[in-house]
VEXLO-658390 format. One line per field, with one value per atom (N, C-alpha, C): residue number from 1; residue in three letters; atom name; y, x, z. Coordinates in steps of 0.02 Angstrom, whole numbers. Example, Ala and Ser with C-alpha at 12.3 -4.5 7.8 and 13.67 -1.06 7.14 Angstrom:
% VEXLO-658390
k 1 | 1 | 1 | 2 | 2 | 2
r ALA | ALA | ALA | SER | SER | SER
a N | CA | C | N | CA | C
yy -284 | -225 | -165 | -112 | -53 | 2
xx 660 | 615 | 660 | 642 | 684 | 645
zz 390 | 390 | 390 | 354 | 357 | 394
% end
This chain:
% VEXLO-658390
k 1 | 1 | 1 | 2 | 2 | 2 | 3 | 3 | 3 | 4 | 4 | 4 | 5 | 5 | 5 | 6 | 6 | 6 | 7 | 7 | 7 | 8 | 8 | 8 | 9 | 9 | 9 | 10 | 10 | 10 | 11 | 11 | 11 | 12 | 12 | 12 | 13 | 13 | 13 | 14 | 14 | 14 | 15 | 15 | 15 | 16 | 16 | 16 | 17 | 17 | 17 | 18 | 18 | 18 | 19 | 19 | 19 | 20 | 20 | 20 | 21 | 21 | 21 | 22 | 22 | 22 | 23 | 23 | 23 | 24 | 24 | 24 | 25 | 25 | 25 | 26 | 26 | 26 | 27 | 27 | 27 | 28 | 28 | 28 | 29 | 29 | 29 | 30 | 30 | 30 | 31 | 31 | 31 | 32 | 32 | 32 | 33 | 33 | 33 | 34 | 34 | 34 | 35 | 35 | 35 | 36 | 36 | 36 | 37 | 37 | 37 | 38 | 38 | 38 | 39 | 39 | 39 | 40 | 40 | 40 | 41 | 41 | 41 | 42 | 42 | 42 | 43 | 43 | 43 | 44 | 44 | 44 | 45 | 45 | 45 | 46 | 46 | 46 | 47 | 47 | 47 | 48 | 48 | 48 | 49 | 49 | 49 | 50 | 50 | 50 | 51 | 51 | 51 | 52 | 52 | 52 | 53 | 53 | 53 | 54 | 54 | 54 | 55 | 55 | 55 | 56 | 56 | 56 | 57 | 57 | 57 | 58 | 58 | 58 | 59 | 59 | 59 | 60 | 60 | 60 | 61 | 61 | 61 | 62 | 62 | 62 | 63 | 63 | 63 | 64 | 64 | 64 | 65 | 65 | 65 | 66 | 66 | 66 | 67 | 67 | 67 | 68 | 68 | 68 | 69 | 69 | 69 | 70 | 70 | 70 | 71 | 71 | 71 | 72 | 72 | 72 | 73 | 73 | 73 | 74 | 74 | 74 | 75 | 75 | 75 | 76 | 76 | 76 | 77 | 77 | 77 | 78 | 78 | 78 | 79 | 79 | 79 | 80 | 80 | 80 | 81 | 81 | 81 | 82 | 82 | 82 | 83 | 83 | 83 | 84 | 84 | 84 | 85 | 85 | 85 | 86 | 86 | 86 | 87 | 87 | 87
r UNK | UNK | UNK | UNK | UNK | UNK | UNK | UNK | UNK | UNK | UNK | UNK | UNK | UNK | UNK | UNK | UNK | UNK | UNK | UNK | UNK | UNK | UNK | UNK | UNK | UNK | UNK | UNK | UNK | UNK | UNK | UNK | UNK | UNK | UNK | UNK | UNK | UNK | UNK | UNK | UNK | UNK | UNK | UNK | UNK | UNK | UNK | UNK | UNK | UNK | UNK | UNK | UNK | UNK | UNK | UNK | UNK | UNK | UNK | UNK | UNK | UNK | UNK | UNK | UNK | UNK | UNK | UNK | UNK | UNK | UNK | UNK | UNK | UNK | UNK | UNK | UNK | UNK | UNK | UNK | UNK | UNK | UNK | UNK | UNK | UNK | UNK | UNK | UNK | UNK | UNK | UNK | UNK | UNK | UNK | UNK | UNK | UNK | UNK | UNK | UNK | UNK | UNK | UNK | UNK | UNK | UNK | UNK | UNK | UNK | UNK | UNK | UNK | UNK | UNK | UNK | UNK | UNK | UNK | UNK | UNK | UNK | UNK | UNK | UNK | UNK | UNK | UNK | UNK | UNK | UNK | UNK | UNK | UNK | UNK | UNK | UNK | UNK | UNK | UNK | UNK | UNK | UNK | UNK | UNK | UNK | UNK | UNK | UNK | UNK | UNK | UNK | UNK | UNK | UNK | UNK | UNK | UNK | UNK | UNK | UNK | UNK | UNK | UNK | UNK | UNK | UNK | UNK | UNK | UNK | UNK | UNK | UNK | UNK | UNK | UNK | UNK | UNK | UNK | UNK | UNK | UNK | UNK | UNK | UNK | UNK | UNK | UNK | UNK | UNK | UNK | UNK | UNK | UNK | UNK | UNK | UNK | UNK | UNK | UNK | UNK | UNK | UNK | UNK | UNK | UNK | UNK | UNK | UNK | UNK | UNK | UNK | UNK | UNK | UNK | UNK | UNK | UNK | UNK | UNK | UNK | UNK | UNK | UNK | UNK | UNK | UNK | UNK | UNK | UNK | UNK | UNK | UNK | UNK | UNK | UNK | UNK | UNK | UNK | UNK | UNK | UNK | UNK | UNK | UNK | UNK | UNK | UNK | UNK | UNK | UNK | UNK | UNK | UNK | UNK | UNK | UNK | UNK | UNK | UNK | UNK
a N | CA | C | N | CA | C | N | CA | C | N | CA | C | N | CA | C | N | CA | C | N | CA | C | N | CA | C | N | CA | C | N | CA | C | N | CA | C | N | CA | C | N | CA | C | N | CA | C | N | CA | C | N | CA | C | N | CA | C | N | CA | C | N | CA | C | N | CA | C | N | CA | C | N | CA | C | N | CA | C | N | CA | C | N | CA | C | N | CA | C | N | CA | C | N | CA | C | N | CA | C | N | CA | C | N | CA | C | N | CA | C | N | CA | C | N | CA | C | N | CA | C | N | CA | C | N | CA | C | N | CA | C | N | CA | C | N | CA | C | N | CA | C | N | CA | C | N | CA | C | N | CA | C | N | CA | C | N | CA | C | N | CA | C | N | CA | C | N | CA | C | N | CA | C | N | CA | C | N | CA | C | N | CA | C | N | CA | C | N | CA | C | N | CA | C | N | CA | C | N | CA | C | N | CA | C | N | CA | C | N | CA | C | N | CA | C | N | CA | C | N | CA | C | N | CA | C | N | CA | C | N | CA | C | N | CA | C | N | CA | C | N | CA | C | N | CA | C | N | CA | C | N | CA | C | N | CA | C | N | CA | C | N | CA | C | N | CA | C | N | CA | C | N | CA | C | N | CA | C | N | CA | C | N | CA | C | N | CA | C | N | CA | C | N | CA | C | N | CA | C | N | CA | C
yy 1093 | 1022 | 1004 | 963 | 948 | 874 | 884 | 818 | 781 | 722 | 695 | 670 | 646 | 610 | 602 | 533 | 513 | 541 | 530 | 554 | 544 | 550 | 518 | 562 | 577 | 620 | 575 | 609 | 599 | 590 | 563 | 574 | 618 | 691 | 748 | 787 | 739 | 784 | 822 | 816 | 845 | 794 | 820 | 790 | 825 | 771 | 804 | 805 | 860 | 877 | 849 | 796 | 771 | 815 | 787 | 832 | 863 | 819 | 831 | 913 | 874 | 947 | 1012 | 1007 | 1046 | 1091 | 1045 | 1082 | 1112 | 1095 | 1114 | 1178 | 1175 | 1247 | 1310 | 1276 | 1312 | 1330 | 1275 | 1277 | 1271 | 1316 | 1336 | 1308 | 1284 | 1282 | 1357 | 1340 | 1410 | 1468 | 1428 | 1444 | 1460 | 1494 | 1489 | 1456 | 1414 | 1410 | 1436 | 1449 | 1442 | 1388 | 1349 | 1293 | 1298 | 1259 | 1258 | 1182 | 1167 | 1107 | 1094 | 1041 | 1042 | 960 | 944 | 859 | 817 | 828 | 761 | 784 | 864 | 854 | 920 | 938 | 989 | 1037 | 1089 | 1124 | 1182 | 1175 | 1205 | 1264 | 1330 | 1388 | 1425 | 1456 | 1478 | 1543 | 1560 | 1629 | 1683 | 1725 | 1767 | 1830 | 1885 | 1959 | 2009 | 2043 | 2078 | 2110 | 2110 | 2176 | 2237 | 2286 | 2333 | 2373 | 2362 | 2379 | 2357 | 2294 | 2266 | 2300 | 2306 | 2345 | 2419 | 2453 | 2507 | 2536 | 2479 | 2480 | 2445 | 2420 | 2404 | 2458 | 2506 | 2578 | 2616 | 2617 | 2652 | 2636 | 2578 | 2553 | 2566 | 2568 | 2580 | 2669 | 2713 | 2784 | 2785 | 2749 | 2775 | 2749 | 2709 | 2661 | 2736 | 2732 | 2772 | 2819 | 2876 | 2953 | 2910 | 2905 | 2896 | 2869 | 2831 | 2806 | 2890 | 2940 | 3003 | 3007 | 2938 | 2956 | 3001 | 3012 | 3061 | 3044 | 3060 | 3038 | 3005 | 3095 | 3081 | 3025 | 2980 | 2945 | 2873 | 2857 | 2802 | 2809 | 2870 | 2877 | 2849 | 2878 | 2869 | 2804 | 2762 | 2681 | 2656 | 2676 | 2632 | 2624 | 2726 | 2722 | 2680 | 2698 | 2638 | 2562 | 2514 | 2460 | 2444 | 2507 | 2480 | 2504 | 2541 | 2532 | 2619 | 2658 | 2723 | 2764 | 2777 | 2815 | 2820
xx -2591 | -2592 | -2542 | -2549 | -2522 | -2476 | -2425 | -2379 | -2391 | -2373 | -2363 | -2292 | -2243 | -2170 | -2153 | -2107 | -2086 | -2005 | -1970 | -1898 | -1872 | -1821 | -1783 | -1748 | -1731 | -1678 | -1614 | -1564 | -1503 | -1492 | -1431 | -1395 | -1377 | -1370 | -1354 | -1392 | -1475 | -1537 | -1567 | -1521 | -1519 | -1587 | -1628 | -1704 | -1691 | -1699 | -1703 | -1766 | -1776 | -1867 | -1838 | -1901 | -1883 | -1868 | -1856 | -1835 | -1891 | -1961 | -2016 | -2048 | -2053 | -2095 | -2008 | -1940 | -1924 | -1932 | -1924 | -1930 | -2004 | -2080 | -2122 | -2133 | -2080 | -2088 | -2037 | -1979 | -1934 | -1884 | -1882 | -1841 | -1778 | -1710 | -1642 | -1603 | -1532 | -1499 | -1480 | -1483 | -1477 | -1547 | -1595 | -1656 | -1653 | -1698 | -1706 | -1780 | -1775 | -1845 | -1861 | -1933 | -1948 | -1978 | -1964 | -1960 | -2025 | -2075 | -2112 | -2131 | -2105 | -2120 | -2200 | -2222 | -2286 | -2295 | -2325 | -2332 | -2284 | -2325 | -2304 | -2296 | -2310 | -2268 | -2240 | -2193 | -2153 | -2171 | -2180 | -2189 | -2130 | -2102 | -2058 | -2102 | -2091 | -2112 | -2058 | -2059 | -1985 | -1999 | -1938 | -1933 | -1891 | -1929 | -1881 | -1914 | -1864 | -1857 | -1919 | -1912 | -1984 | -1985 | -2019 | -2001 | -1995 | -1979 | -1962 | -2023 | -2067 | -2133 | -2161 | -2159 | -2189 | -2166 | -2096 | -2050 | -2075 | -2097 | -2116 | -2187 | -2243 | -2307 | -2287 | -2250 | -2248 | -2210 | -2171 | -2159 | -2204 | -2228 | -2302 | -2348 | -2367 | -2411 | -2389 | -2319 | -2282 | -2284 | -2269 | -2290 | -2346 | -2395 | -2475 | -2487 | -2477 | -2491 | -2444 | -2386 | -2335 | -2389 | -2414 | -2451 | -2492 | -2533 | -2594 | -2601 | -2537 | -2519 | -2500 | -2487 | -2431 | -2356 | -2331 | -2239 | -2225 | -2157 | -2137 | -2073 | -2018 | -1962 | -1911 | -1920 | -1872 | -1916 | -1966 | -1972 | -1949 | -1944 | -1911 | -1848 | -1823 | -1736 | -1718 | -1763 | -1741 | -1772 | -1807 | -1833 | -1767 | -1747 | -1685 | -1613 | -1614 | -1556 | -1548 | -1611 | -1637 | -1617 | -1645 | -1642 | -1563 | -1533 | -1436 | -1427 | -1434 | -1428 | -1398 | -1409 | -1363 | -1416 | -1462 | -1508 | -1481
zz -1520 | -1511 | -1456 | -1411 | -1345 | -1373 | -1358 | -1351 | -1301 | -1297 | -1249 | -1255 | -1220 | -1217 | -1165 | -1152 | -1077 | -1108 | -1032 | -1036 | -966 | -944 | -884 | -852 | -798 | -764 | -735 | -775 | -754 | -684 | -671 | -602 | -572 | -608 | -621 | -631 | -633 | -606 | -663 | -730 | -793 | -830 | -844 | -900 | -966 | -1009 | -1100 | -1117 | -1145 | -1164 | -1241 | -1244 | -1316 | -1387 | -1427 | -1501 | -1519 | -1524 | -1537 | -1519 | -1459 | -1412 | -1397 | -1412 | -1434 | -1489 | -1560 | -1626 | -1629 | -1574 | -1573 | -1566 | -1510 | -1469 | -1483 | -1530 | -1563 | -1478 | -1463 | -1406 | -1422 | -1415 | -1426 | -1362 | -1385 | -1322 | -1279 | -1236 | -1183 | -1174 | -1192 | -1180 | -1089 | -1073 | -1001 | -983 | -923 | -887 | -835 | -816 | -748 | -718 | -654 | -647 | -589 | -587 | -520 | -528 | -452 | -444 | -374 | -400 | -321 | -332 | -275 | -275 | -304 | -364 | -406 | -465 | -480 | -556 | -547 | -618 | -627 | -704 | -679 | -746 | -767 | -824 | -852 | -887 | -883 | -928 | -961 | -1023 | -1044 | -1043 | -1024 | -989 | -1062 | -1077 | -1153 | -1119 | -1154 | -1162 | -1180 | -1161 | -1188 | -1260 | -1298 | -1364 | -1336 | -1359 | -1350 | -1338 | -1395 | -1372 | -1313 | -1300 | -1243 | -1185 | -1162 | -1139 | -1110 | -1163 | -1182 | -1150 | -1154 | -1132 | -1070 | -1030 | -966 | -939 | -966 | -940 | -933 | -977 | -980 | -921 | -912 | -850 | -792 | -786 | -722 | -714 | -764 | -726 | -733 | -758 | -740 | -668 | -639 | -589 | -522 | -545 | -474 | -490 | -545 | -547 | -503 | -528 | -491 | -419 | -378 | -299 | -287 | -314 | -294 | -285 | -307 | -291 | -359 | -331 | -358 | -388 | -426 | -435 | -376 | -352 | -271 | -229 | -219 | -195 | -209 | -276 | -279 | -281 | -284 | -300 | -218 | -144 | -89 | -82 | -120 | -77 | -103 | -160 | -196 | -155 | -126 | -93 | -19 | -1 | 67 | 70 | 17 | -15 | -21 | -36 | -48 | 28 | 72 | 128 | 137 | 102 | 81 | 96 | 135 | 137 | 233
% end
């Protein structure tokens, strides 16, 4: 079910997402967002941690993906050292 609620931005540029569509979303202080703004409106997405599992199967996807391109260990060890400027 979709809320609707108005709300105001501070001087300080600071907006309060109402109590409502907080306690909805089980929104915590020190939550994080990701912010994208376009035109005329702004969308807030909340940004959390992966499970461990989740974590886990996105390791997984990532050495199936490098096997199958052909890198090798020593290839990302030298893009990395490249990248810090140590290569």
């Amino acid at each position: 079910m979709t809320s609707v609620e108005t709300t105001r931005m501070s001087s300080k540029g600071q907006i309060v997402i109402p109590e409502a569509i907080r306690n909805r979303l089980g929104l915590k202080t020190g939550d994080k967002f990701l912010v994208l703004g376009d035109k005329d409106f702004v969308i807030l997405k909340t940004l959390s941690n992966p499970s461990m599992s989740e974590f886990n199967d996105l390791i997984k996807e990532a050495r199936r993906r490098a096997k199958s391109a052909g890198l090798k260990r020593s290839d990302i060890a030298n893009a990395i050292a490249e990248s810090r400027g140590q290569y």
